[in-house]
N, C-alpha and C positions, 0 to 999 in steps of 0.2 A: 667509386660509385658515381654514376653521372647524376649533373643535376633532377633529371626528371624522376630519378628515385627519393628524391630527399623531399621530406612532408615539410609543408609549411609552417613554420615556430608558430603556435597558436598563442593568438595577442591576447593580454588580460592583463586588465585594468589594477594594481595593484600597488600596495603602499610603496615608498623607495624604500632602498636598502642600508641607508645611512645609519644607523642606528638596529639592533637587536635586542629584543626581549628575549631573557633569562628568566628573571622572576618576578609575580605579583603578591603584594602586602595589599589585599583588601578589605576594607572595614564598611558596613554599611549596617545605618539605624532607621530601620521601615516603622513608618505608621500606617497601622492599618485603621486607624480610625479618619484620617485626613488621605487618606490615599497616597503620601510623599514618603520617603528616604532621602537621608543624607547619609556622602558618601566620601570617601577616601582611598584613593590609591597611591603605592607608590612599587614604580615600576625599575628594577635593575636591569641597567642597558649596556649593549658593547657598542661603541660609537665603532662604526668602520669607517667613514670617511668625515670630514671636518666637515661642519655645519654650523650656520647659525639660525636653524630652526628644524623641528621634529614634526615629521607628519603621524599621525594615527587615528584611531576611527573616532565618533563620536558622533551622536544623534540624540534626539529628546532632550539632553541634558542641559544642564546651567552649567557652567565652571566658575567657580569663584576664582580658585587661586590653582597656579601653576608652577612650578617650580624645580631647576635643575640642580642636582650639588653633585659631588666629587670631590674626592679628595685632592683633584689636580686644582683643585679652584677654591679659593677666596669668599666662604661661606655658598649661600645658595644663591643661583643666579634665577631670576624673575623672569615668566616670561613675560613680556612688554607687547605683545601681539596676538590676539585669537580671532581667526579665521576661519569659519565653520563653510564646508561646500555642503549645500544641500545636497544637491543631487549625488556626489560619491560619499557622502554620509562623512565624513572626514573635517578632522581640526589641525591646522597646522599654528602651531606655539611656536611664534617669534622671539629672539634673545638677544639683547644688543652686542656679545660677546658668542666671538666664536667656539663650537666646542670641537677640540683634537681629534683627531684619529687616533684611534686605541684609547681614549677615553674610559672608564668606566663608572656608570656612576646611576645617582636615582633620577628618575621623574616624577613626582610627588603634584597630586592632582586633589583639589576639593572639588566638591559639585554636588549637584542638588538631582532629585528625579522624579518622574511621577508612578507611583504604582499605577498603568495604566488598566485596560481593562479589553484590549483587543490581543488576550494571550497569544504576546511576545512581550520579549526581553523580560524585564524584572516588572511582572502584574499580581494583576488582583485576583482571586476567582472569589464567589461568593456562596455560601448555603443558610440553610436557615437549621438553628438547634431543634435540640427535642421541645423546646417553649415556641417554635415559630418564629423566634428574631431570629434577623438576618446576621450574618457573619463571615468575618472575613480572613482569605488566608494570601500567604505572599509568594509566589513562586515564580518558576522561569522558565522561558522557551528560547535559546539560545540558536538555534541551528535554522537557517544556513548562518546568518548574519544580525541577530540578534544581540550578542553581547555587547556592540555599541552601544543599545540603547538602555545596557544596563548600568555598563560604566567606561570609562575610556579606556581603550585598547586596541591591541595590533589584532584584530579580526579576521586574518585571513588561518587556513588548515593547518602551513607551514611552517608559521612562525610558533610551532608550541615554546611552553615556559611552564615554573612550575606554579602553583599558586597557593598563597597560604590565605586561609581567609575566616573574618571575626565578625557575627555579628549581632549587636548589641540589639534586643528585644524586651517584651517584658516578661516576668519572671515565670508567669503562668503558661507563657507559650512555648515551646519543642522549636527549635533550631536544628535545622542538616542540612549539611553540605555534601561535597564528593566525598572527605575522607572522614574518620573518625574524630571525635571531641579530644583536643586536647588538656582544655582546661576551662571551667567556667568559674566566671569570679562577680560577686555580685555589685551593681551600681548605683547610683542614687536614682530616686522615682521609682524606684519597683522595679526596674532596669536588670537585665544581665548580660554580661561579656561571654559569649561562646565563641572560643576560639577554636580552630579545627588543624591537625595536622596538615604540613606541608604534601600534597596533590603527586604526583610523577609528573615527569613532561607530556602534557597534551595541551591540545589547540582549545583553544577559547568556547568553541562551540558548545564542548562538553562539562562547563563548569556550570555547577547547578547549587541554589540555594533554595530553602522551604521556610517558611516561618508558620505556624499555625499549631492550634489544638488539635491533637491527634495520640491517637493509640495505636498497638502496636502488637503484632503475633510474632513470634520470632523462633527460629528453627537453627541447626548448623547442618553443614553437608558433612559427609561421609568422612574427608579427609584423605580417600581414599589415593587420587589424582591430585591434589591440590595440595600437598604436601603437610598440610593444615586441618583441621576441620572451619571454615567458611560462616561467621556468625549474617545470617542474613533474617532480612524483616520487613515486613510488609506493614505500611502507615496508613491508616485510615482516619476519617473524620472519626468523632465519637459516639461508641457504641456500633460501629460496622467493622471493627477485626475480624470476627469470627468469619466476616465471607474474604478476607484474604487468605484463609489455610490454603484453598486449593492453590492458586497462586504461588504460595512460600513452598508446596510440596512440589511442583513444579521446578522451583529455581532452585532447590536443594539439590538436585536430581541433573538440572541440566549444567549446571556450572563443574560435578566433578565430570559429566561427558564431555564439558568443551574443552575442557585440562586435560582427558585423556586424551580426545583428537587433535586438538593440537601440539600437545607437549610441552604444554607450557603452564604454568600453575598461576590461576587468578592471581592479580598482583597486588590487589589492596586489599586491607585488613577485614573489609564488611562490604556488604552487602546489602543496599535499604531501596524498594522500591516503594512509589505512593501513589495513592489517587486521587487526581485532580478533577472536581467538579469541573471547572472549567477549561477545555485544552481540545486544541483545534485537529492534532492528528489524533493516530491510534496512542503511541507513547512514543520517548524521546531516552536515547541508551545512555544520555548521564553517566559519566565514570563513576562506578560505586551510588549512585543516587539515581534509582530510574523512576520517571516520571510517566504518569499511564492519564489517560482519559477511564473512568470513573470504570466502564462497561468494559473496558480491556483487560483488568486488573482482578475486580471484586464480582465475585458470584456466591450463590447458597447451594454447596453442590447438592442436598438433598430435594431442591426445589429447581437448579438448572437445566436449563435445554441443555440438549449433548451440543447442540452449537454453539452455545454460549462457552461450552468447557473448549471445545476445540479452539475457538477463539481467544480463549483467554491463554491456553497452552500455547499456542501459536506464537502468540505474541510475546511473552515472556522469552522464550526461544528467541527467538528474533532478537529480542534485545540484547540477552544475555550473550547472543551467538558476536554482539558487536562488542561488548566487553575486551576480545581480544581482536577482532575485524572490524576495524574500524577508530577504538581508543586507544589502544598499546600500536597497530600499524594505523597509520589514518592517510585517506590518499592525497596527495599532494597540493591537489587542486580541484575543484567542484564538475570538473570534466569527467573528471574519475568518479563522480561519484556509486556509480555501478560497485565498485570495490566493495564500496561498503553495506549497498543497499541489496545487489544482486543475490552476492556470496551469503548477506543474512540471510537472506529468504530461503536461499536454496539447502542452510544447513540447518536454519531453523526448523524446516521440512524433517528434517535428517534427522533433527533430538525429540522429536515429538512422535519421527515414527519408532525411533528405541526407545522412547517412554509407556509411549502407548501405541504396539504393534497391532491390536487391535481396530485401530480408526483405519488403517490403508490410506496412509495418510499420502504417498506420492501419486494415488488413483486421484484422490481430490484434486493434488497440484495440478493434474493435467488440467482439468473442468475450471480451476481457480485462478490460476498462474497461465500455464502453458499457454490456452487458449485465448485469455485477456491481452497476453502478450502478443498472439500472432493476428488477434481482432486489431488493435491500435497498430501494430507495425506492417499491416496490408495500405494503410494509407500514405497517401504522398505526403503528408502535413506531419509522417513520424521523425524519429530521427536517428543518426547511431546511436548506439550503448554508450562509446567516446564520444561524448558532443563538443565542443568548443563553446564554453561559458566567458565568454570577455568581460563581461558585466554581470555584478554582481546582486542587479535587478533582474536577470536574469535566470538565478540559478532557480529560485522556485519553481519555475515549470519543468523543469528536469526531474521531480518527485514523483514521480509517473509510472505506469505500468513498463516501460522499456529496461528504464534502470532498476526495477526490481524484479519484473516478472520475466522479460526476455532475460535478463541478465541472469536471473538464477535460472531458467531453460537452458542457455547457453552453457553453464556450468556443470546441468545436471547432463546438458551430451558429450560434453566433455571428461567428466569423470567415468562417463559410462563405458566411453570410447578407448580411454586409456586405464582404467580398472581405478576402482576407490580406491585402493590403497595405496595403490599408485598416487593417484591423486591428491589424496590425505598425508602423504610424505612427504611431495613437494610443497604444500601447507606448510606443514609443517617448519619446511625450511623455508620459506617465505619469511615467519614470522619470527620464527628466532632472527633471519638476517635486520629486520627493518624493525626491531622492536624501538620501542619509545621513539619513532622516527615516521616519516613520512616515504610512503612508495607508488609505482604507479605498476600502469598494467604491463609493462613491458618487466618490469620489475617480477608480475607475479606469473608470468609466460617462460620467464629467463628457469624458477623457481620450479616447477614443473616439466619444462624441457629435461633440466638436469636430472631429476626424480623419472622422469619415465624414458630416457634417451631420444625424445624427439623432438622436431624443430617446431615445439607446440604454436611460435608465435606465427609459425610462416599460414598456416590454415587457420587460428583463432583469429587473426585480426581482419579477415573476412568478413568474420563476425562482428566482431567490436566495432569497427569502422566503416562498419557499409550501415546506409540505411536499409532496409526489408528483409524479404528473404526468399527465396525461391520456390514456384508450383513446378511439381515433375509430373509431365504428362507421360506417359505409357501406351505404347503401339506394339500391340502382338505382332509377333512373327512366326516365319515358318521353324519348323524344330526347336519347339519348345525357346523360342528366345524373343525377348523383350528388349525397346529400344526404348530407353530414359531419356528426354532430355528437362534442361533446367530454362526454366527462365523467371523473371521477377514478378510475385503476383502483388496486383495491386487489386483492391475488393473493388473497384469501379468497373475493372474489366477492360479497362482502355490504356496500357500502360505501351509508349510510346519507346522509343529505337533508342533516343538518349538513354530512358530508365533502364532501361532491359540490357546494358554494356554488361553489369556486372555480372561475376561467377560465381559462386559459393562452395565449399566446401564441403559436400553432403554426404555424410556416412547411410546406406543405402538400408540397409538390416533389413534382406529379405527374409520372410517366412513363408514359406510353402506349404502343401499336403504335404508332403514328404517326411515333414519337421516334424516331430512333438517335443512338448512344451519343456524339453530338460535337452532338446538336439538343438543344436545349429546347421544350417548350411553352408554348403562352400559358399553361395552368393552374401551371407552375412555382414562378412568383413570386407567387400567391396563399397570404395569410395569414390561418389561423382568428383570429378575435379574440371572438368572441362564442359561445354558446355551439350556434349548426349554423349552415349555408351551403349554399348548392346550388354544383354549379360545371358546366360545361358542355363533355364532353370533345369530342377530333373526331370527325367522323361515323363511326358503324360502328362505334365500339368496343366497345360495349356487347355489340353481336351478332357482329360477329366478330374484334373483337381482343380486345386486355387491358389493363390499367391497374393501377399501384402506387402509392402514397402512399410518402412520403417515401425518395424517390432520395438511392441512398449510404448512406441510413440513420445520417441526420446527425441529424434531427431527433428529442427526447425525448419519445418516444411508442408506444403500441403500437398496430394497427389490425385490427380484425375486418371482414373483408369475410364479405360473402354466400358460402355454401358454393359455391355455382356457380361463384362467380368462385377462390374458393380451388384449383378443380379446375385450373380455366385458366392458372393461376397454374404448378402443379403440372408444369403441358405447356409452360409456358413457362422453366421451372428446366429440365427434359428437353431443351430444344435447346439450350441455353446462350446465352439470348438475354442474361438478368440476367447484371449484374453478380455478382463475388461478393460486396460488402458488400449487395448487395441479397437474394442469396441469403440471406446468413446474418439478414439483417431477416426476412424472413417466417415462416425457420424461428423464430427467437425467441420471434417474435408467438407464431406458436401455441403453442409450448410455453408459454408466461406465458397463455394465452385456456383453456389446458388445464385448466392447476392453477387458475384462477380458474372455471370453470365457466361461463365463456363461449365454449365452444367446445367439442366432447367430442376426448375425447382417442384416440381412432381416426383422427380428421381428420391430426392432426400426423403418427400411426405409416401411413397413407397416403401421406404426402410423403416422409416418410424411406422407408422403401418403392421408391417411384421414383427415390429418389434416388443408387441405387447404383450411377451410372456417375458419381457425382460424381468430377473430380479435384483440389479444392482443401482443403488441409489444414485450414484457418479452417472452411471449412463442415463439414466433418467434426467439427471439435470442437465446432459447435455444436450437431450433432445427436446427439453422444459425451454434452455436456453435457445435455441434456434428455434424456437416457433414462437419464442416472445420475439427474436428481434421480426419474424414474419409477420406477426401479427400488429406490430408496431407501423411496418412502414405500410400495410396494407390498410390503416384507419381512415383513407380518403376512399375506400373501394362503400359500393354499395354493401347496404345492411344484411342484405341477404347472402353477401358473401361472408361480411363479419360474423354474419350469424351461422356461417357452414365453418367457418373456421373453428369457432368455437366449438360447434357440436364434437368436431375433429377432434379436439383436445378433450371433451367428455368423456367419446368415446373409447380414448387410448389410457384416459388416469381413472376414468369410473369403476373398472372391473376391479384395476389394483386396488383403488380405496377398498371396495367391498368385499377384495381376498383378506387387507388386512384390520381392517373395522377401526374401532372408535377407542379399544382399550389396549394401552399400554401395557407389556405381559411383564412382570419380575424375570429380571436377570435374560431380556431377551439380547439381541447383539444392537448394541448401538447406532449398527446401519440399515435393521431393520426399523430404528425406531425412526431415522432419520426419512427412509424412505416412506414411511405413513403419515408423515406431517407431510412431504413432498406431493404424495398421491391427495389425501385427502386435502390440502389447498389447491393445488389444480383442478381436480372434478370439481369442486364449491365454485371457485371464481368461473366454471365454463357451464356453470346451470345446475351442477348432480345436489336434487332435488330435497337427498335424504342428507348429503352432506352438507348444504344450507340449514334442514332443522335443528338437526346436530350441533351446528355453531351457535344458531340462535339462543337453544336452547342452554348451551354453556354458558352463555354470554349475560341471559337473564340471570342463573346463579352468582357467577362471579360480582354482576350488579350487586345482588340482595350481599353478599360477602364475599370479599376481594380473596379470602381465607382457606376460601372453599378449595376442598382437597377434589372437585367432583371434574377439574379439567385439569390432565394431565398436563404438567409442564412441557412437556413437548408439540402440544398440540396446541398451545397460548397464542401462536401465530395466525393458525388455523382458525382458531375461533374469533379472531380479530376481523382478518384480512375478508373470509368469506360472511361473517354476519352482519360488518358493515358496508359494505362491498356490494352486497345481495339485500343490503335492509334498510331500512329509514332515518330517521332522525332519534328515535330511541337507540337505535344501537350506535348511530355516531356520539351521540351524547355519551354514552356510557361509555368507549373507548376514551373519548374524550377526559373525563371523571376520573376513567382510572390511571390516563398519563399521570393529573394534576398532584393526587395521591402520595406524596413522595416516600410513603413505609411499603410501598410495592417495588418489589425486584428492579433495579434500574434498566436491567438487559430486557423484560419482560415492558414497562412502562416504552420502552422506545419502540418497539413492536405494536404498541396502539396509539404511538403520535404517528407513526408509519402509515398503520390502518385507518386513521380518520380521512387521510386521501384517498381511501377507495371507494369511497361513496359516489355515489351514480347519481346524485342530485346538486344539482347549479347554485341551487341556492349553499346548499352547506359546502360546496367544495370553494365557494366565497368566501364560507367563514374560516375554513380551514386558513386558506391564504392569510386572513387577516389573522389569527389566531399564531402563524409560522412568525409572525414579525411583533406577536407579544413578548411581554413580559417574562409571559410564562414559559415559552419556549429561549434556551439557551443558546447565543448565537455558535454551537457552533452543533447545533440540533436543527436549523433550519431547513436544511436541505431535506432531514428525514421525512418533513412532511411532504416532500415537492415529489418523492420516489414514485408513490404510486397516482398520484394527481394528474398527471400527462399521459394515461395509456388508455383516456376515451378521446373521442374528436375534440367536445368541447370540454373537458379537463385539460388536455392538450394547450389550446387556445387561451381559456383564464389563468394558466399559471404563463405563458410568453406576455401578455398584458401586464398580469403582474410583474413581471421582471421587467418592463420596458414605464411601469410607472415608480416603480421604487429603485429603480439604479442607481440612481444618486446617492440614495441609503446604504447601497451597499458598497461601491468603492469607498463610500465615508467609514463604515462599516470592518471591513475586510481587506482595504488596500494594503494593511504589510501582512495580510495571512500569509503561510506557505503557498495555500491552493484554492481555498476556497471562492476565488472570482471567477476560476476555471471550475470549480463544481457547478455554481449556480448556473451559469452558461450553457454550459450541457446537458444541465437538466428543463431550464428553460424554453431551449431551440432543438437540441438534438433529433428530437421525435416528429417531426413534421418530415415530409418526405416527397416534396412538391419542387421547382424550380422556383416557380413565384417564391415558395417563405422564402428559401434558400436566399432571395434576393433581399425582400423585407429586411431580415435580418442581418445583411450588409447593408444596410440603406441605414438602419437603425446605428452601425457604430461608426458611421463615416463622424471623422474631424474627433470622436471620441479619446483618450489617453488609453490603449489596451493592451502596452506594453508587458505588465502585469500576469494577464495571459490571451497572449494573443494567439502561442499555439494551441491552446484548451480552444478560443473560439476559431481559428482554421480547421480544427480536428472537427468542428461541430459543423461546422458547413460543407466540407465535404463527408461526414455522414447522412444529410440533408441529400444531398447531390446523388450520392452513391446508391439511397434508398429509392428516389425517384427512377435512376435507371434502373433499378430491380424492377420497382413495378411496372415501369414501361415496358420492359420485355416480358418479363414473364405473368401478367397480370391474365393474362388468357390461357396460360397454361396450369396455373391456378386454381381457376374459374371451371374450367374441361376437366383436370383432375377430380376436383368439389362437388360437379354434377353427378360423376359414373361412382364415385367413393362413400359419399355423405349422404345419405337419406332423413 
């Protein structure tokens, strides 16, 4: 192979190799009254090379004492040396005697720590009991690079080991860990020792510890797949069990599917999930101990929105799905992280739609996933799916829609391409080869190749390793034939001769008239591989049928057809011939051909137009979604355009709201229910007159009693977003009131700290902000207010003010979250749509530290940038539309 084929060794920062971790003896005694632990490790090591010092992680901590023994040595040797680096988080323990090669022996660590309270590593979260006092519980956020700061260790994916670990609490509080209790023995002070069985081999990220009062629903699985029946349990504060059933009937259900799909039978003895008042993502897959944010976890299904259930399914899924992707294989290195995040997503998709076939749960993905992914990965600022993480400051902003949402798109056109079970084989044999071991992508390409006979990695890493993806534009021809070619879209519309080298891969999946919905065509199984093609449909399409590019809307692409054909297209959405994942593909397209200035954006508001006898909620939201982001960059245009836009959006959700009214029917389909909270919030926020009194009028009830059965649970959003939204200082007040509340639904409560941003008055959108950085709001709730704050001119403008007066607050704040400095960022800036802000707002972090997330603020500047050329081009075609459309 000549050199110009051979990729560059991707450099990363990491511990040396001197030494190996096998196993951890951890002991730690938390105070949750003082906020500290004390702590003990002692680590069994294979020395590989002669040393007279040990490098490994360590942060926040004290070390009192250190110390190395072995039986090759003369009692314990001291270390005589600690060297902490800030910045690589790392402690190197110096020894005045050298230690062998082939050594084996302990590292035996004391130290001190603080329960901190910026959930990572070993914190605090807080609630108040059923008396109003405050109380505390002790838990952990290990991942990417947290467990330094729990306790010393080799911190990186690689070096797994196994871990036993003990710790000492008072008597009244519930201790878990990853595995089962071994033995508890009680100690002086009201004290007890909870010791837990010895762990499997995994990497450090996923050891997890709990300390607090809590209770407990508990269920076993089937036994069916898992050779066992599966004792699992969902931990709540006290007195909130009963809303983890749905949850536990969820993981009952998905853990013997993931043992049948993969063939491999869950490996540890239990199964305990909890909810954390305080916790910065959704949850965290913890080997045998999953940790959830409050609203991920816990619902009251007889009182839940159907989105609170799909959410909380989803997510459980998702975890459960890393149990074996991700902690039994785990990827080698934080480059990969797609492995684990991609493939959740995409199978978590997968248990949720065999749990409950009824949600059409891969229609969603498309509108959820699909699209998120090909909105961020149109930008210059995205990056491969294989990033190269050198630094392990670094990997946080990798948690992103690329490596979950592209990455499970990717998988899902991949399995599509070469047949599930196909797919599901080489899975399968994936994981049996790398169990309790670490693999990468070539590893799980090689794994698949074999299972399906083809050179999967030669066309996948097109994917994995190219940043974007490709627009295929479409030029009719004569006799019925069409010419494809590919090039790389970028949503700005200006992507230059460098960008556009690359090729992709693109499975074509034509569908024709010709086709119905159980036929294929010959054009089907044709694959772009170069850069155009002609292809040759059946007769008379051209002239009197129709034709689509990629059926299902599997494949990562957007496609520009000829305006004629877009019309056809149009009459062809009108009869209900497409599919709906096909519907919501073309709407996409255009809204992405819009903002890129490949295509005018009349064209799109044409489709949506027609498309008001739609009845599917998915395409509704994806035509909700692209006229929110229209509506968004268009907030600098005159009133009277805002206010034709608006009518627009009346116009097109007002008739739906009033097909399906105000009452929730017994046993109607879930996506109808979904789609009358969707209708009825949009007509409200765009003026519809009778669906303002409507909220109003809930919203007074729920005031006088939070209890009241008289507004559906599914319509709670509704009555939030359009009464305060549309009304005064009484209805902000009262949303407000009822966040404060805390015996109101958590899922429900966030939906009116949400809604207090929608207020259309200066002064309370003041208090809002100042309200986001109380007390009362949980830092990791603060963003919820800021959602809908920014989508007036001047809401807009006071929440960038406020971010440019409290930042200080918040790197203090948020500096080791996963993501959160990238949250605020984007919600701060992203919505202006001017060159000026665009500028501001670099002006504003010149000589700043925004390492952290500097690709969250590059993605956020050229969304700025990209919004601005929209409306610079198309602002009059807009405007010409608005006049002859809107009355």
């Amino acid at each position: 192979m000549s050199s110009s084929n051979v990729e560059p060794k991707e450099e990363r920062e990491l511990l040396p190799t001197t030494v190996v971790p096998r196993h951890y003896d951890l002991s730690l005694t938390p105070d949750l009254v003082k906020h500290t632990y004390h702590g003990h490790v002692s680590i069994d090591l294979d020395v590989t090379e002669s040393t007279s010092q040990i490098i490994l992680h360590a942060t926040y901590l004290e070390i009192e004492k250190a110390t190395f023994s072995s039986d090759s040595l003369d009692g314990a040797l001291p270390a005589t040396k600690f060297d902490f680096n800030k910045e690589n988080e790392t402690l190197t323990l110096g020894f005045d005697q050298e230690i062998k090669a082939g050594t084996k022996g302990k590292l035996s660590l004391s130290f001190t720590g603080i329960l901190n309270n910026e959930m990572a590593g070993f914190y605090r979260s807080s609630y108040k009991d059923a008396e109003g006092n405050t109380k505390y519980l002790g838990t952990t956020q290990f991942e990417p690079t947290s467990a330094r700061r729990a306790f010393p260790c080799f911190d990186e994916p690689k070096l797994k080991a196994t871990f036993g670990v003990t710790l000492v609490v008072p008597e009244n509080l519930t201790a878990l860990s990853n595995m089962d209790e071994k033995e508890t023995t009680k100690e002086e002070n009201g004290l007890k020792r909870v010791v837990f069985n010895d762990t499997p081999l995994m990497s450090t990220y996923l050891l997890a510890f709990v300390v607090g009062e809590f209770e407990y629903v508990e269920a076993f699985t089937s036994g069916e797949f898992n050779e066992k029946p599966i004792r699992c349990r969902v931990y709540t504060l006290p007195g909130e069990k009963e809303k983890g059933t749905f949850a536990l009937d969820v993981a009952t259900k998905a853990l013997e599917f993931f043992a049948d799909k993969f063939g491999i039978a869950y490996p540890l003895p239990k199964l305990d999930q909890i909810a954390i008042p305080d916790f910065e993502a959704g949850a965290m897959e913890n080997w045998g101990l999953v940790t959830y944010r409050t609203v991920a976890l816990l619902i009251n299904p007889k009182e839940s929105r159907i989105k609170s259930r799909q959410r909380v399914a989803y997510v459980v899924c998702h975890e459960l799905a890393h149990q074996w992707f991700g902690n039994l294989v785990t990827m080698e290195w934080w480059s990969e992280l797609w492995l684990n995040e991609g493939f959740a997503t995409w199978v978590g998709t997968l248990a949720v739609d065999y749990i409950y076939p009824e949600w059409n749960s891969w229609t969603t993905f498309i509108v959820d996933d699909f699209d998120r992914a090909l909105q961020l990965d149109s930008k210059r600022s995205s990056h491969p799916i294989q990033v190269p993480v050198p630094r392990s400051s670094q990997i946080t902003q990798i948690f992103d829609a690329i490596s979950y949402s592209k990455g499970a798109s990717t998988i899902r056109m991949l399995s599509s391409f070469i047949g599930l079970d196909t797919f599901l084989k080489g899975i399968r044999q994936y994981l049996k080869k790398h169990k309790y071991n670490n693999a990468s992508t070539d590893d799980l390409w090689s794994a698949l190749s074999d299972a399906s006979g083809q050179d999967v990695s030669k066309f996948m890493n097109l994917w994995t390793k190219q940043v974007g993806y490709p627009v295929l534009t479409v030029t009719e021809e004569e006799n019925d034939t069409i010419r494809i070619r590919q090039n790389r879209f970028i949503s700005s519309g200006d992507v230059n001769e460098e960008e556009d080298k690359n090729l992709w891969w693109v499975p074509l999946n034509i569908l024709t008239s010709a086709d119905d919905a159980s036929q294929s065509s010959s054009a089907v199984t044709t694959v772009l591989t170069q850069r155009e093609t002609t292809i040759s449909l059946p007769p008379g399409t051209l002239k009197n049928g129709w034709y689509k590019l990629n059926r299902g809307t599997v494949g990562i692409f957007r496609v520009k057809y000829p305006e004629e054909t877009i019309k056809r297209l149009a009459g062809v959405i009108e009869s209900g011939t497409l599919s709906t994942p096909d519907r919501i593909g073309i709407i996409s397209d255009l809204g992405a051909l819009a903002i890129s200035g490949m295509s005018k954006t009349s064209n799109m508001l044409t489709l949506f137009k027609s498309s008001v006898n739609e009845e599917d909620d998915d395409v509704w939201e994806a035509m909700h979604g692209n006229l929110f982001l229209l509506s968004i960059a268009w907030l600098d245009q005159s009133e009277d355009i805002r206010e034709k836009l608006k009518t627009f959006r009346r116009n097109l959700f007002s008739p739906l709201a009033k097909k399906l009214g105000f009452v929730v029917k017994r046993g109607e389909d879930n996506m109808v229910t979904r789609l009358r909270a969707r209708a009825l919030t949009s007509a409200g926020n765009a003026g519809d007159t009778e669906v303002i009194a409507k909220a109003q009028e809930w919203l007074n009830a729920i005031a006088a009693d939070p209890n009241t059965s008289a507004v559906p649970a599914d319509l709670i959003e509704t009555m939030f977003v359009v009464a305060v939204g549309q009304g005064g200082k009484e209805e902000y007040e009262a949303a407000k009131q009822y966040y404060l509340d805390e015996s109101n639904p958590i899922d429900q409560r966030l939906v009116a700290l949400q809604a207090i941003g929608s207020t259309n008055i200066p002064e309370l959108m003041d208090d809002a902000l100042e309200f986001a950085l109380s007390d009362k709001v949980r830092g990791q709730d603060v963003h919820t207010c800021l959602l809908r704050l920014s989508l007036t001119p001047v809401g807009r403008e006071k929440v960038w003010q406020w971010y440019k007066a409290n930042y200080e607050q918040f790197v203090k704040r948020y500096g080791d979250s996963m993501s959160y400095l990238g949250i605020l960022v984007r919600l701060a800036a992203s919505r202006f749509s001017s060159e000026e802000k665009a500028r501001e707002v670099e002006e504003f972090f010149v000589g700043k530290d925004v390492s952290r997330f500097d690709r969250a603020l590059s993605q956020c500047l050229e969304s700025i940038r990209t919004s601005a050329g929209w409306v610079s081009r198309d602002a009059q075609d807009v405007k010409e539309w608005l006049d002859v459309n809107v009355q």
